[in-house]
C-alpha positions in Angstrom: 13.3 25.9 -4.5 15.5 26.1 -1.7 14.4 22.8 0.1 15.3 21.4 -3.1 18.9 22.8 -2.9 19.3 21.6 0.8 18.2 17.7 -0.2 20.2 18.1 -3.5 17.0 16.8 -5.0 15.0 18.5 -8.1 11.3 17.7 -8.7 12.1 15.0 -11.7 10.3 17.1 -14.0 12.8 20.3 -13.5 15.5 17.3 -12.9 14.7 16.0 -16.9 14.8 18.9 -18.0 18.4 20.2 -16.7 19.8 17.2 -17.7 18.2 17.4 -21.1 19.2 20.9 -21.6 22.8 19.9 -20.2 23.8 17.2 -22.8 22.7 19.6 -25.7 25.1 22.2 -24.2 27.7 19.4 -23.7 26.7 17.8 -27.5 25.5 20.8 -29.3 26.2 23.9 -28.1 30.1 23.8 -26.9 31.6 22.1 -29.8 30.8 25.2 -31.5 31.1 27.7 -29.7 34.6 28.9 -29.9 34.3 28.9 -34.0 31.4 31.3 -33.3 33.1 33.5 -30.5 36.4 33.3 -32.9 34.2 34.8 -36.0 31.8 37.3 -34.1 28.9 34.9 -35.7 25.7 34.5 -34.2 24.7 30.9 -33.3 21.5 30.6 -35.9 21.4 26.3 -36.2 22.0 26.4 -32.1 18.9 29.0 -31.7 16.6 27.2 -34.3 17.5 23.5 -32.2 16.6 25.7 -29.1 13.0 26.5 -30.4 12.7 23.2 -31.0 13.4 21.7 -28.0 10.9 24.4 -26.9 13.6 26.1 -24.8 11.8 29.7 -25.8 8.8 29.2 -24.8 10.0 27.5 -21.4 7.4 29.9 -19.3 4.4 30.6 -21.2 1.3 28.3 -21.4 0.2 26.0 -24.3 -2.5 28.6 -25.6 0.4 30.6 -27.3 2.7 27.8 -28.3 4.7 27.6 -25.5 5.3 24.5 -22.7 3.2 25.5 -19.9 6.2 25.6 -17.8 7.5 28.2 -15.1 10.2 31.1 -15.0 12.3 28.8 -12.6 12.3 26.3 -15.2 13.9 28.5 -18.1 16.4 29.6 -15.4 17.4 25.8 -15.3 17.5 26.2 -18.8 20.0 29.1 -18.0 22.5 27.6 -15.8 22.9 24.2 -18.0 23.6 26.9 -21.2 25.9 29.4 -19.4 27.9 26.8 -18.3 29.5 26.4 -21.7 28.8 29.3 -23.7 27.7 32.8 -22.3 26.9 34.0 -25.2 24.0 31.1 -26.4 22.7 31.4 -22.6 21.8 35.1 -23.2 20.4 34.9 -26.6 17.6 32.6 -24.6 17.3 35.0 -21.7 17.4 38.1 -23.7 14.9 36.3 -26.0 12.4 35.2 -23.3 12.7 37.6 -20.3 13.4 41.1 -22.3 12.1 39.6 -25.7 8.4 37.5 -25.7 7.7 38.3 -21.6 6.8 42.1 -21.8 4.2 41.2 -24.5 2.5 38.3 -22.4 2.6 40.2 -19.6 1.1 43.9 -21.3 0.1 43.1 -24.1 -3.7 42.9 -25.3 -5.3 39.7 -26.2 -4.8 40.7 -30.2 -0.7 41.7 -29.3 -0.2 38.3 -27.9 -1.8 36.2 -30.0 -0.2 38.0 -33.4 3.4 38.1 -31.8 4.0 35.3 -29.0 3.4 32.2 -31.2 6.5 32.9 -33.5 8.2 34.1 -30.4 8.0 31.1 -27.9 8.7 28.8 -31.4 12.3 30.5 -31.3 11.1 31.1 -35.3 11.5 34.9 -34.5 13.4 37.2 -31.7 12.4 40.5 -29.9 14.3 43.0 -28.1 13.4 45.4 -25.8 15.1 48.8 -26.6 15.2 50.8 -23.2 19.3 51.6 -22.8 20.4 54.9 -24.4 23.5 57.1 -23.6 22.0 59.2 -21.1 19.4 56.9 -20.0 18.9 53.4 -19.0 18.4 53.0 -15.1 18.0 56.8 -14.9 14.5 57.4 -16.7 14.5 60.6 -16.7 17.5 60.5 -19.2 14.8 59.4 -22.1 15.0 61.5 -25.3 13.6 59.0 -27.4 10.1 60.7 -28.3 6.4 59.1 -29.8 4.0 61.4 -30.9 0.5 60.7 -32.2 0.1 61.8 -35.7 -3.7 60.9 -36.4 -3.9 57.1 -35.4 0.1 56.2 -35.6 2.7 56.9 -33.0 6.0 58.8 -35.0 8.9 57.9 -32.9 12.5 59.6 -33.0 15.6 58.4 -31.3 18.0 56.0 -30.8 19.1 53.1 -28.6 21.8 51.4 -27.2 23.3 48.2 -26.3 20.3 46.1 -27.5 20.6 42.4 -27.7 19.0 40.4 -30.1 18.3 43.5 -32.1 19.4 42.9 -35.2 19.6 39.2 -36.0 17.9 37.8 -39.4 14.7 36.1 -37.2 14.3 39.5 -35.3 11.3 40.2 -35.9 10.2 43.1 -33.3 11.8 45.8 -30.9 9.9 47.1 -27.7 10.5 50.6 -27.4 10.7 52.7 -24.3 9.9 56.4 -25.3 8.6 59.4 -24.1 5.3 60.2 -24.6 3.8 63.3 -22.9 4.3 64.4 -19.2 3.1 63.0 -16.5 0.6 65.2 -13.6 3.9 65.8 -11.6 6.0 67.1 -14.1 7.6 64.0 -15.3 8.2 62.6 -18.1 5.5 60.0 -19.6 7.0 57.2 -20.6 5.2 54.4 -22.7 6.3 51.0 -24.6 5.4 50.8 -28.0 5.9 48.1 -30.5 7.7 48.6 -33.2 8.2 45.5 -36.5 11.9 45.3 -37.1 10.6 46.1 -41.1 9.3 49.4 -40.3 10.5 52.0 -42.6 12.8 54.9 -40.9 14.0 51.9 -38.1 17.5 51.0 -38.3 19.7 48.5 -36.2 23.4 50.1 -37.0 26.1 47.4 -37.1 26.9 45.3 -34.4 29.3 46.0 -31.5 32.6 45.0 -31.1 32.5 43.7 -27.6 35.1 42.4 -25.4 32.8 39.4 -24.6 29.4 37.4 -25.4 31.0 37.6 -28.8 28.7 35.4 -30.6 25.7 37.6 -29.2 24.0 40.0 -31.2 24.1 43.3 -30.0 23.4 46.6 -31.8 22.7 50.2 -31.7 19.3 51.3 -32.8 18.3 54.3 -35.0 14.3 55.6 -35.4 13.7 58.6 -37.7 10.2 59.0 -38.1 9.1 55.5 -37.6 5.2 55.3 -38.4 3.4 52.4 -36.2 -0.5 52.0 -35.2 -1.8 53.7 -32.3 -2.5 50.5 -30.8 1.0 48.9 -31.2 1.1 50.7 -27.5 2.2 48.0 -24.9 0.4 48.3 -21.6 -0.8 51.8 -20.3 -0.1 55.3 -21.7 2.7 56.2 -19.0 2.9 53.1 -17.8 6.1 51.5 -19.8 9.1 52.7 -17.7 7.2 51.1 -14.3 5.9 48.0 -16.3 9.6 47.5 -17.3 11.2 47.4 -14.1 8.8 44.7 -13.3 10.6 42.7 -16.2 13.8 43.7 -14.7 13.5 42.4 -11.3 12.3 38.7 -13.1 15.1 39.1 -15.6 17.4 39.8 -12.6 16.6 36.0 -11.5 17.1 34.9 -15.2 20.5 36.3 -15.2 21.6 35.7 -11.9 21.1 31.9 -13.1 22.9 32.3 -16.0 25.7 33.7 -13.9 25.3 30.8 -11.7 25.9 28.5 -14.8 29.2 30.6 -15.4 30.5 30.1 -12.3 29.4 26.2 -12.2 31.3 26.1 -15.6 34.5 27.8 -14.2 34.5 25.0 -11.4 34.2 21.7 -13.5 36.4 22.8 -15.7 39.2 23.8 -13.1 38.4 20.4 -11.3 39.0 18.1 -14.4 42.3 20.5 -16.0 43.9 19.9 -11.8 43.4 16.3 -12.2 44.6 16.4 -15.4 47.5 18.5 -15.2 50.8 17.6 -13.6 53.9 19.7 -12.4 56.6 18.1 -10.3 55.3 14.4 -10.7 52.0 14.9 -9.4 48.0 16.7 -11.1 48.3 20.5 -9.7 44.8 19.2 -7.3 47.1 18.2 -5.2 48.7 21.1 -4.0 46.6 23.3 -1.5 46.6 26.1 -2.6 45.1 24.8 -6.4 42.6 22.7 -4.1 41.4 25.5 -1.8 41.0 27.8 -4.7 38.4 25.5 -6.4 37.1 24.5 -2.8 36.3 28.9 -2.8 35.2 28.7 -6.2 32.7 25.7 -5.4 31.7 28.1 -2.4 30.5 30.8 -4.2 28.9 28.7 -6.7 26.4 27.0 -4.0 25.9 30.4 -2.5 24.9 31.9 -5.9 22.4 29.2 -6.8 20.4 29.2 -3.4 20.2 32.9 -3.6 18.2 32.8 -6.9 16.8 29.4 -5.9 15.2 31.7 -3.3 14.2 34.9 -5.3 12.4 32.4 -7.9 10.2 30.6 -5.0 9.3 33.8 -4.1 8.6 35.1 -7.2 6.1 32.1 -8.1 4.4 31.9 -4.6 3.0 35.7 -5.9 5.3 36.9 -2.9 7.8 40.2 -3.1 10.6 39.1 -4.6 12.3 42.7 -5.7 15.1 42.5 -3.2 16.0 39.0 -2.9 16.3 39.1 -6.8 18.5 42.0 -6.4 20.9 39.9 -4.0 20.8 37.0 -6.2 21.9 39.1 -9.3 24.7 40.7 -7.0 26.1 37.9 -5.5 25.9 35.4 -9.1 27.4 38.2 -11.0 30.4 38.3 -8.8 30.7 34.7 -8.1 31.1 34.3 -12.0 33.7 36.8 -12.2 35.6 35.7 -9.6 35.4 32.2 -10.8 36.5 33.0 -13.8 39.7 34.9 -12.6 40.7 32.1 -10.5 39.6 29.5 -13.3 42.1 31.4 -15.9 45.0 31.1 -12.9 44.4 27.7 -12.5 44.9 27.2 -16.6 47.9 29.3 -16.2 49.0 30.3 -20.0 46.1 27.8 -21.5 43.8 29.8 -19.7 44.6 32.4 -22.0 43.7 31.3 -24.9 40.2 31.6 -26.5 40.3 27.6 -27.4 39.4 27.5 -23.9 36.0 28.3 -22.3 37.6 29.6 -19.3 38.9 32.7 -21.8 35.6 32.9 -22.7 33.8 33.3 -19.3 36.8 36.2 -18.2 36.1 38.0 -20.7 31.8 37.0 -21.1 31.4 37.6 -17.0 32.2 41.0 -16.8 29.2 42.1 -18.3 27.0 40.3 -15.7 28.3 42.6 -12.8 27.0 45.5 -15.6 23.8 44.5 -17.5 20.1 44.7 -16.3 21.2 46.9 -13.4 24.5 47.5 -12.5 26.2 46.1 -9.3 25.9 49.8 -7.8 22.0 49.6 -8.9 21.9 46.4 -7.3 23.0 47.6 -3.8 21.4 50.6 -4.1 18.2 48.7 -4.3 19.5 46.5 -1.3 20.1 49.3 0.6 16.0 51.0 -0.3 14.6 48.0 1.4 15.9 48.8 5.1 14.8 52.9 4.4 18.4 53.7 3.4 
């Protein structure tokens, strides 16, 4: 994807589809958008248009409902949505990469086919429920405990911090829990599927967040949740290690997101200088208002070829783990720096929630934090030279 970047020049069919999922952010999506951050509502008539544009089941093929398309092309997807509204973007990441991907990627023939067709449709949501307050990058914090009782798992424990959770199309949570211990010592940690209908599971009321407002978020209760013994996902022992596989692919989903964010922070600071005037002239004019966007612009461009690069990777079957890692670092920061100098360049208007540069200050914050930390990040970084 890079090569692309350098000539400024998409293949038409990722080209169609940016600029198709661009005008519904532009038509659809941001008209809304502050009503739904305002009211802590979740977005439903923007997610159901989504499924049917197909936006859900961007990168999963035709035999399961979905368009036959690529991970790079949902990121597209990503950056046209974030660019507007944060909050819509991760609904679709969280949805696809966290949501629908860990059952195509684990899950039997008879998992995939029962859950990924109302997935991919956007009719129904998942979650993936690995966060808790001891535990989230640190595996060995997992309390969360499934026992076999004849032929069902019994899970107790709790969750936090898990999007798309508790919505009224949410239709299943993957759990991360522990199972047994492992020939070391360890822990054995397994995913298990778990129907958001399931007596004994709960999804306690939503967060109040500083940000991604119109994002549903919840904490998650189990107390002797019953499931079949083959609602495992994957390998006994095997969930923890299959999931950091779906973070390093969700780390290029949300470092295109964060691309987006920081995109959106630039053409909005570009139109308000031309528009704005102070001493008989638009605020562009002055240098230090035109070198601040000129920075902004910077870090933009440097963002997108980073995750440009971790997605070619990632779909030539090459190692991808660290450049995804720098991509997620460096589009994390470049939207909250954007967004800093975006809400100085609005001065007081850039204070106000009306405007979607108050949004992305306080929606970016959370993108130096979720899916691994920026400390997880460059710790990561660092692993690859033997450090």
């Amino acid at each position: 994807m890079v090569e692309y970047l350098a000539t400024g020049n998409l293949p038409d069919e990722y080209k169609e589809l940016a600029d198709t999922v661009a005008d519904f952010a532009r038509t659809v999506v941001a008209p809304v958008s502050a009503e739904h951050d305002a009211q802590h509502s979740f977005p439903y008539e923007v997610v159901a248009q989504m499924g049917e544009m197909g936006l859900f089941g961007l990168p999963f093929p035709e035999e399961y409902g979905g368009m036959g398309g690529d991970y790079f092309a949902l990121c597209l997807a990503l950056e046209e949505l974030a660019k507007v509204d944060q909050s819509v973007a991760i609904t679709l990441e969280a949805g696809v990469s966290l949501g629908a991907m860990p059952v195509f990627r684990f899950g039997s023939d008879e998992q995939k086919h029962q859950w990924l067709p109302r997935l991919v449709s956007g009719e129904n949501l998942a979650a993936f429920g690995l966060t808790e307050s001891g535990a989230g990058s640190d595996a060995g914090g997992t309390r969360t405990r499934a026992v076999l009782d004849g032929d069902h798992w019994v899970i107790n424990g709790s969750k936090q911090f898990i999007t798309n959770s508790g919505t009224d199309i949410t239709s299943l949570v993957t759990v991360t829990a522990v199972t047994g211990t492992a020939a070391n010592g360890a822990k054995e940690i397994s995913t298990i599927l778990v129907p958001t209908p399931t007596p004994g599971f709960t999804a306690e009321p939503a967060y109040n967040k500083v940000g991604w407002n119109a994002s549903d978020t919840h904490p998650l209760t189990m107390v002797d949740v019953r499931v079949p013994e083959e609602n495992l996902l994957g390998q006994r022992g095997r969930g923890y290690a299959n999931f950091l596989q779906i973070l390093d692919e969700g780390r290029i989903a949300i470092a295109a997101l964060s691309v987006g964010a920081a995109q959106g922070c630039v053409d909005e600071s570009v139109k308000y200088a031309k528009e704005r005037e102070t001493f008989g002239q638009p605020i562009g004019k002055n240098q230090g208002i035109a070198f601040k966007i000129a920075r902004m612009q910077a870090r933009a461009h440097v963002a997108r070829t980073a995750y440009y690069d971790a997605a070619a990777l990632m779909l030539a079957g090459k190692p991808f783990k660290t450049e995804a890692s720098i991509a997620k670092l460096v589009a994390s920061e470049a939207a909250m720096d954007n967004a800093r100098d975006a809400t100085q360049i609005h001065g007081g208007y850039g204070f106000m929630n009306d405007y979607v540069v108050a949004r992305h200050y306080r929606d970016s914050k959370i993108l130096e934090i979720g899916e691994g930390t920026t400390e997880v990040q460059l710790m990561l970084i660092a692993r690859s030279f033997g450090l």
